[in-house]
C-alpha positions, 0 to 999 in steps of 0.5 A: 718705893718705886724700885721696891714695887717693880722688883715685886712685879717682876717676881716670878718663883723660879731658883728661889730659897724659903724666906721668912716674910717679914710682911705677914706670912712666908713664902719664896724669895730671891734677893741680891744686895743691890736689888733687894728681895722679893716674897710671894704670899698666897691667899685664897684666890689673892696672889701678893707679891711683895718687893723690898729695895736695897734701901729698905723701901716696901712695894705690892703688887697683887694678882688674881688666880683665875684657875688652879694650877693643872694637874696631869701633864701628859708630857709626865704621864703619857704612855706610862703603866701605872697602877691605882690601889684603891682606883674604883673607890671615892678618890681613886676614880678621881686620881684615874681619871685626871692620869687617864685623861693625861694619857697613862696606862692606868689599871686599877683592880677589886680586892676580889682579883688582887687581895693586897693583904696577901702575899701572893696576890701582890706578887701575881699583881705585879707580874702581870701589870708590870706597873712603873709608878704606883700610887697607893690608895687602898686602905681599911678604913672608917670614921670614930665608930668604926675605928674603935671597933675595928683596932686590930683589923686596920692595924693589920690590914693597913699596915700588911699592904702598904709594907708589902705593896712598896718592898716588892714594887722595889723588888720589881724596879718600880720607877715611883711609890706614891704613899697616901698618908693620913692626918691621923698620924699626927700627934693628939695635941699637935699645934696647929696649924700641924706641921710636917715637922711635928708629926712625931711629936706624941701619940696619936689621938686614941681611938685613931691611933693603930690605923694612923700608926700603920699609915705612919710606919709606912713613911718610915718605911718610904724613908728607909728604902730611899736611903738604902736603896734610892728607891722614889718613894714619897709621901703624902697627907691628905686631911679629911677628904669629902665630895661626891662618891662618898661613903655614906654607910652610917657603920663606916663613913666619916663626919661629912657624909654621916651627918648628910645622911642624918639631915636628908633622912630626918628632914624627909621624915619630918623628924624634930631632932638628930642626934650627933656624937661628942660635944660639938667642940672639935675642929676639922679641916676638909679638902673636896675630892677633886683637889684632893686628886689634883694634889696627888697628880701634882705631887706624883709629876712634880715632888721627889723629896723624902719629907712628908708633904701635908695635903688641905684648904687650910680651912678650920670649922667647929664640927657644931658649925658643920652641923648647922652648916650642913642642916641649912644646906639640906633644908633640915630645920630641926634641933641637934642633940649632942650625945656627950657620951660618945667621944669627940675624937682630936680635939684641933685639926687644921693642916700647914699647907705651905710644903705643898704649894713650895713642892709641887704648886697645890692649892685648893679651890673649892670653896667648902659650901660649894663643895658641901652643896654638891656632895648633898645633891650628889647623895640626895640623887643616889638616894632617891635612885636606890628606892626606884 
């Protein structure tokens, strides 16, 4: 046992293969047939590490993670252009603002200097910023409303620009594409927890599917291109994101910010219900905004692989249990009302996040109340700013 618990000590991830850790989860191992192996499983702020001797005794050792592994190496970034589609939205100004600070020369642009549906402007795009990496942020998008009544539009919108963005960012000599998926791609009845593996395993749900097809074609595209021309594109799944900055325009914002914006506005009007879509049933993963952009810096310094690497917490809550989470945070005292007319949208998503942690370190480190209670102060400031 001794032996076991030193090799587990002096584990340290460096030249390691995937393992399957026999003590309760994967990680990495190193072993040889004299010392033994060694295995590391992350969990929450917990590090483990697990120590196997040659005679087959087990040892642990845990540490703590005192902070998240830091993003924007400026030995990576420093003094290079890049470009951030999407770089004034809700995670573009997060992204630009860790690779700023990293010392890149970051431009980011409105739809009305640069439409990204048109031809034209990408090429005009590219020649005068001259980018040499790129990190593709822009998309047309919205919650379950607003992707039923907009099918079509975000097909086109979202697919004309990431197929044109990347085919002529090789033409220009791009140095790295960093795609930005979307866990709308997957399958409607992925297992979960859903695997990268798995992401073209069935249709996606329906009411999502032409926008996450668009963002789906995009990694077949990203695939080809580095196959044929060795063009460094990478691919990237973020499930669904929140934070402050959010969209909160009940025509077009996702679950989070909507039901914000019903608990704020019917607790200030003392009203004794809200209503919700669907039945309350569905599972969701979240990922706050600022990990949601450490991951993509990580990812854009560290990964250069062709698979699709999944981006979350690896957190799963009943979107019930996110309405009452979210009524107690925000003081609303009254019933929810569950409009079952309305669809419900996936039934199940929660993302394994193993890939990214293997790849490139990421982990999440804002625990969700957190999070949720600072996106809620963040809204209830801009509200009341807007009535000033």
């Amino acid at each position: 046992m001794n032996q076991a618990l030193q090799i587990a000590k002096a584990w340290r991830p460096s030249s390691v293969t995937q393992y399957p850790d026999e003590f309760g989860g994967r990680g990495s191992c190193q072993s040889s047939p004299s010392q033994g192996c060694a295995n590391v499983t992350h969990l929450g702020a917990e590090v483990y590490f697990w120590g196997k001797s040659a005679d087959g005794n087990i040892g642990r050792a845990v540490s703590q993670m005192s902070s998240p592994p830091h993003a924007g190496d400026p030995a990576f970034w420093k003094g290079r252009r890049v470009t951030v589609t999407g770089g004034r939205g809700f995670l573009g100004r997060a992204v630009v603002s860790l690779i700023t600070e990293a010392g890149a020369a970051v431009s980011t642009f409105s739809s009305q200097e640069y439409d990204l549906t048109r031809q034209v402007d990408i090429a005009r795009m590219y020649s005068t910023l001259k980018p040499q990496i790129v990190v593709h942020l822009a998309a047309r998008v919205g919650g379950i409303g607003a992707n039923r009544e907009n099918p079509g539009s975000f097909f086109y919108a979202n697919a004309i620009m990431g197929i044109e963005l990347m085919e002529q960012a090789r033409q220009a000599g791009v140095q790295k594409f960093v795609q930005i998926g979307t866990v709308c791609a997957y399958p409607k009845f992925t297992p979960v927890p859903f695997s990268e593996d798995d992401i073209w395993d069935g249709y996606p749900e329906e009411t999502n599917a032409p926008y996450g097809l668009a963002k789906k074609m995009l990694l077949v595209q990203a695939q080809a291109y580095r196959e044929q021309y060795g063009f460094n594109a990478i691919y990237l799944i973020p499930v669904n994101l929140y934070g402050p900055g959010d969209n909160f325009d009940p025509r077009s914002s996702h679950v989070i910010p909507a039901l914000i914006r019903k608990c704020v506005e019917a607790r200030d009007a003392k009203a004794d219900s809200v209503v919700v879509w669907g039945t309350g049933t569905p599972t969701r993963e979240f990922l706050y905004v600022d990990d949601a952009a450490r991951a993509i810096v990580m990812g854009a310094e560290r990964y250069n692989g062709a698979a699709p690497v999944n981006l979350g917490s690896s957190e799963e809550i009943s979107i019930k249990d996110l309405c009452e989470l979210i009524a107690e945070l925000t003081g609303f005292h009254g019933k929810i009302v569950w409009d079952k007319t309305k669809p419900d949208g996936q039934p199940r998503r929660k993302l394994n996040i193993e890939r990214a942690y293997r790849e490139f370190g990421f982990r999440s480190s804002t625990p969700f109340r957190t999070g949720l209670a600072q996106t809620i102060r963040w809204y209830e400031k801009a509200a009341a700013a807007t009535h000033t």
